[in-house]
VODREN-776810 format. One line per field, with one value per residue (C-alpha): residue number from 0; residue in one letter; y, z, x. Coordinates in nm, 2 decimals, decimal comma. Each point is the difference from the previous one (the first is absolute). Layout:
N
gukol <- NUM	...
fike <- A	...
Y <- Y	...
Z <- Z	...
X <- X	...
END
This chain:
102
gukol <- 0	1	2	3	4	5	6	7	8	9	10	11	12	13	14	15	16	17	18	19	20	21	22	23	24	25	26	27	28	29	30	31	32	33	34	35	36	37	38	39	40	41	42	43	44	45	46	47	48	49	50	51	52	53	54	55	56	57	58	59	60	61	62	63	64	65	66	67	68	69	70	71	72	73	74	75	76	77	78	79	80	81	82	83	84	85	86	87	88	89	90	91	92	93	94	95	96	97	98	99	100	101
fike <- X	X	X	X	X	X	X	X	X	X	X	X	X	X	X	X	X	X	X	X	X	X	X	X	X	X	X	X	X	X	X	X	X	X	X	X	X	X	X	X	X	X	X	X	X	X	X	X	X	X	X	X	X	X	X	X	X	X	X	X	X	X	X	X	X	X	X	X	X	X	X	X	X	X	X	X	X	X	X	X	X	X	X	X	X	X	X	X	X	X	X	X	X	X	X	X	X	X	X	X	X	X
Y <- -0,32	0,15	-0,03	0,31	0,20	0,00	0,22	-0,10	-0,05	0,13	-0,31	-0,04	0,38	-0,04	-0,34	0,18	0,32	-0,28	-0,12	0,41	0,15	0,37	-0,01	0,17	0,03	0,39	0,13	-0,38	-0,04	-0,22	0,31	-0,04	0,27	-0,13	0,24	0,01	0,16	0,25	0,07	-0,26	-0,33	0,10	0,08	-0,35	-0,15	0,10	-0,11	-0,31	-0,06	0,12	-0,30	-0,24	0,25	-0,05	-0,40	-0,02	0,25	0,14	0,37	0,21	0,33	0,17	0,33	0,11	0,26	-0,01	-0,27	-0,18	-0,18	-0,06	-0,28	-0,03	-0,35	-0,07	-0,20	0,20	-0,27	-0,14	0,26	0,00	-0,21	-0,33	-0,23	0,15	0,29	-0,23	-0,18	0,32	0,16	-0,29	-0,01	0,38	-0,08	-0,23	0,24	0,27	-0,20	-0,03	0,36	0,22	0,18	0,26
Z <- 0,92	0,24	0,39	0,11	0,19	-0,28	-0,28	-0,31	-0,26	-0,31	-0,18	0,24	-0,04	-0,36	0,02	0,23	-0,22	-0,25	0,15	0,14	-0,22	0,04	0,28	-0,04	0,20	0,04	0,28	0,13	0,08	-0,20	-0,08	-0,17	-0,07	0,02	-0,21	0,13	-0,15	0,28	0,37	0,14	-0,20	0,13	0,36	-0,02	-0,16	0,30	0,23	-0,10	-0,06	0,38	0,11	-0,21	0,06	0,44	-0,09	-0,14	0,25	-0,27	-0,09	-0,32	-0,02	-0,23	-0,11	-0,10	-0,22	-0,15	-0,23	0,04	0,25	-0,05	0,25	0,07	0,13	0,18	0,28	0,20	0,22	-0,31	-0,20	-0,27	-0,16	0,12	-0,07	0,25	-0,24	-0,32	0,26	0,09	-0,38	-0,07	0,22	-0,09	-0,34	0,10	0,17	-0,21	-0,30	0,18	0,02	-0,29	-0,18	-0,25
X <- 0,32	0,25	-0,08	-0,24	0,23	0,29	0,08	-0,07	0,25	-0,01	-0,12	-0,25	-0,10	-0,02	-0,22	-0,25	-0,06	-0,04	-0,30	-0,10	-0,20	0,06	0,27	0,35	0,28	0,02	0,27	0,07	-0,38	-0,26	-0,24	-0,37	-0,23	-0,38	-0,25	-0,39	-0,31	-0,01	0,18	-0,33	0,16	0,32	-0,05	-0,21	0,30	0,21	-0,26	0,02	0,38	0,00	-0,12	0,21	0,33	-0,05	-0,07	0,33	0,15	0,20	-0,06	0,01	0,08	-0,29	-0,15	-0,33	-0,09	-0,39	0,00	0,31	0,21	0,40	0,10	0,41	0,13	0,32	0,11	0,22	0,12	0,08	0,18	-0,21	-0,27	-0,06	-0,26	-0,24	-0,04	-0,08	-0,25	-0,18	0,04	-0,19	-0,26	-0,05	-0,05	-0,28	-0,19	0,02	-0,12	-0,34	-0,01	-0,10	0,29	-0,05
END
């Protein structure tokens, strides 16, 4: 994949979504929405992507509303999304599949 800090190009985009299971590009960020049992298994689901999200010093923006949690990736230095943002989807999806989702 592409250096971190560089936009990816549109084959590189479309290879990554490949391989994201429920990531879209929606207004030139990669955008998930997470779905909990109840606002608990979210907030613990953000609790623990806070400490993965400082490790790799690169920040989502995110919204909480009881059960579910929509995370927006984009590097800004970048332009767009780079391969930092396919790195941390990723690692999102990891720890919310030890969570319980409705």
């Amino acid at each position: 994949m592409a250096d971190a800090a560089k936009k990816l190009s549109e084959i590189e985009l479309e290879q990554a979504l490949g391989e994201l299971r429920g990531w879209a590009v929606v207004a030139g960020k990669l955008q998930r929405t997470y779905e909990f049992l109840d606002f608990v298994e979210a907030w613990g689901f953000m609790s623990s992507a806070a400490l993965v999200i400082q490790q790799m010093d690169h920040h989502p923006e995110w919204f909480n509303v009881y059960h579910r949690v929509r995370v927006d990736l984009v590097t800004h230095d970048a332009g767009g999304i780079s391969a930092r943002d396919v790195a941390l989807a990723r690692r999102l999806d990891e720890i919310a599949a030890r969570r319980t989702r409705a």
